[in-house]
C-alpha positions as CSV (number, residue, x, y, z in Angstrom):
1,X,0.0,0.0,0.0
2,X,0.9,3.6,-0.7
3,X,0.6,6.7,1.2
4,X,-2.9,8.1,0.4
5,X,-3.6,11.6,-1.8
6,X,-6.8,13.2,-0.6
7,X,-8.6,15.3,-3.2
8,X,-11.3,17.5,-1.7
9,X,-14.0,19.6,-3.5
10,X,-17.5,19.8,-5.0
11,X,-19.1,18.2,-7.3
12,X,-20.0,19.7,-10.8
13,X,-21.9,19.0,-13.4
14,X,-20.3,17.1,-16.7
15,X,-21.3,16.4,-20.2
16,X,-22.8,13.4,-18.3
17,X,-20.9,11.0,-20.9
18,X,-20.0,8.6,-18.1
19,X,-23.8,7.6,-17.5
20,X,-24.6,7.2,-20.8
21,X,-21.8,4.8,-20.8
22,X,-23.0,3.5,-18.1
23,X,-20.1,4.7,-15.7
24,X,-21.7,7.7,-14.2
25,X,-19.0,9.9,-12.7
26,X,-18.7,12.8,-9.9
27,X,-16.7,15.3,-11.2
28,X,-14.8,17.8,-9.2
29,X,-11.9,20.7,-10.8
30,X,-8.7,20.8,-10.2
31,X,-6.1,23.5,-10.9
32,X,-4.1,22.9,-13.7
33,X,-1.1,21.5,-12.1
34,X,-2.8,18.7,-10.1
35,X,-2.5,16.8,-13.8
36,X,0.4,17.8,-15.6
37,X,3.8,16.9,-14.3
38,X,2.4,15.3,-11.0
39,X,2.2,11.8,-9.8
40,X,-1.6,12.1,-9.1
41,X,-2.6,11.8,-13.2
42,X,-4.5,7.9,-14.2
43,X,-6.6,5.9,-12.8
44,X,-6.9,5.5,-9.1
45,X,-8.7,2.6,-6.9
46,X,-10.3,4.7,-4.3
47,X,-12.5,5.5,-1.2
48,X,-14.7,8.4,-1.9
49,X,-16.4,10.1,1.7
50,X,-19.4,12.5,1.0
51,X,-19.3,15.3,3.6
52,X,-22.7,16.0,4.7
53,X,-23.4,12.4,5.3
54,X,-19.8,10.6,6.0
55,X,-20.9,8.2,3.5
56,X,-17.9,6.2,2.1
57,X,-17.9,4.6,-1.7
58,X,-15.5,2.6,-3.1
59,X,-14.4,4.3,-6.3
60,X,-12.8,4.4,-10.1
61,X,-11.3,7.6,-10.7
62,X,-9.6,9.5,-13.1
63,X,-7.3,12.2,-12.9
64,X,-6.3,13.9,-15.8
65,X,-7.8,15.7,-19.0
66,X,-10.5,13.2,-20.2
67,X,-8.3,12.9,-23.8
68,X,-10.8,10.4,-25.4
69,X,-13.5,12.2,-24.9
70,X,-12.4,15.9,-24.6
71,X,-9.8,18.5,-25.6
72,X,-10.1,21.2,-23.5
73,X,-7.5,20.3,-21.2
74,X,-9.0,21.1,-18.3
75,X,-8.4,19.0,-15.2
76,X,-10.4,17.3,-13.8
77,X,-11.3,14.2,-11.4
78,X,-13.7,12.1,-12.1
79,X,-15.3,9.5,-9.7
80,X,-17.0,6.4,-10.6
81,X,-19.1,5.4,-7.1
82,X,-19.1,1.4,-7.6
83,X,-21.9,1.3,-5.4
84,X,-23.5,4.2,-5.6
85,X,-27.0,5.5,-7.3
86,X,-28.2,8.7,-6.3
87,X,-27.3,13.3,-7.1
88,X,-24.2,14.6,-6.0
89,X,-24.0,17.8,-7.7
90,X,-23.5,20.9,-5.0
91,X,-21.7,18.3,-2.5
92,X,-18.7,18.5,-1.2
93,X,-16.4,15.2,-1.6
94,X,-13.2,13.4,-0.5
95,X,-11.6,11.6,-2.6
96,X,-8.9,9.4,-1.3
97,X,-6.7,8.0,-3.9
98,X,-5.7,4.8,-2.9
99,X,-3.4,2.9,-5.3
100,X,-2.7,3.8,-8.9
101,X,-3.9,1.3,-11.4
102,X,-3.2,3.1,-15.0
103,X,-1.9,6.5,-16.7
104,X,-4.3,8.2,-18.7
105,X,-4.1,7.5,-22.1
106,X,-6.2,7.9,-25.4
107,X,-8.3,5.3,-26.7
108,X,-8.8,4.9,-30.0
109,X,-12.7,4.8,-29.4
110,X,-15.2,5.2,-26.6
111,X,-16.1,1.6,-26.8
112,X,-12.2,0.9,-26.1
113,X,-12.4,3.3,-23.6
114,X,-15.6,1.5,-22.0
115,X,-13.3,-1.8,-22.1
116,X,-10.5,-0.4,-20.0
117,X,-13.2,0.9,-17.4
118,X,-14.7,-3.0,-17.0
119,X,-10.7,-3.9,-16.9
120,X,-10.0,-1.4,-14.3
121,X,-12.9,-2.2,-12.0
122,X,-12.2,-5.9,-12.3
123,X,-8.5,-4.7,-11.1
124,X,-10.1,-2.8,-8.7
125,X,-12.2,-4.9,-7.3
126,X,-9.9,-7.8,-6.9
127,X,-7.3,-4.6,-4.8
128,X,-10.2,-4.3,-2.6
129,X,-10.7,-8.0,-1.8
130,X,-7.2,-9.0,-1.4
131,X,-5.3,-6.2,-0.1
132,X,-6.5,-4.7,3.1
133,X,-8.4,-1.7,2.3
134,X,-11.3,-1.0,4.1
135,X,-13.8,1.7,3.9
C-alpha cells in the first residue's frame, strides 16, 4: 500500500458521458497543475467520503484531462461510485486516492475506452478483496 492523496471539492456537473456509458461519474476541478507533471494523473482505486453524510464509496477515478473524450485540457477528477445511485452535484467530496492502477491514455474509441473501465474495475475490485483496504 501507498501513502494516500486526498482530493477534496464539490461536485459539478459534466457532459454526463459517463452515464450514458453506463459509468456515471462525480466530477470535481482541479487546478491545472494537479495533472500535468504530478504523480496524481491515471486511474486511481479509491474510497470516496461524502461530507454532509460521512458516506464512504469505493471508487474508479480518473485524474487527468478526459483525452478520449475531450480536448479542452481542463483538469479534472472524475469518480466512478461502484456502489452508488443517487445526485451529487453541490456536494462536497473526498476523494482518497488509494493505489494507482493506470496513466491516462487515449483510446482509440469510446467503446475501447468502456473496455479499460470493465478492466479497471475488475482490477479494482480484486485490490479491494485482497489487499487490506477497508472503507
Amino acid at each position: 500500500m501507498q501513502k494516500t492523496i486526498t482530493i477534496q471539492g464539490r461536485v459539478v456537473p459534466g457532459r454526463r458521458l459517463g452515464r450514458t456509458l453506463g459509468f456515471p461519474t462525480a466530477n470535481v476541478h482541479l487546478a491545472a497543475d494537479e495533472c500535468r507533471g504530478r504523480r496524481m494523473a491515471g486511474v486511481w482505486l479509491a474510497r470516496i467520503v461524502l461530507e454532509q453524510t460521512d458516506g464512504r464509496y469505493w471508487a474508479l477515478v480518473n485524474v487527468g484531462t478526459r483525452p478520449t473524450v475531450e480536448d479542452s485540457g481542463r483538469c479534472k477528477a472524475e469518480a466512478w461510485l461502484l456502489d452508488f445511485d443517487g445526485d451529487l452535484y453541490g456536494q462536497r467530496i473526498a476523494i482518497e486516492l488509494l493505489e494507482f492502477l493506470r496513466p491516462e491514455k487515449k483510446f482509440a474509441s469510446v467503446d475501447e475506452l468502456r473496455e479499460a473501465m470493465e478492466r479497471d474495475r475488475r482490477n479494482a475490485l480484486n485490490i479491494i478483496a485482497n489487499d487490506g483496504y477497508t472503507l
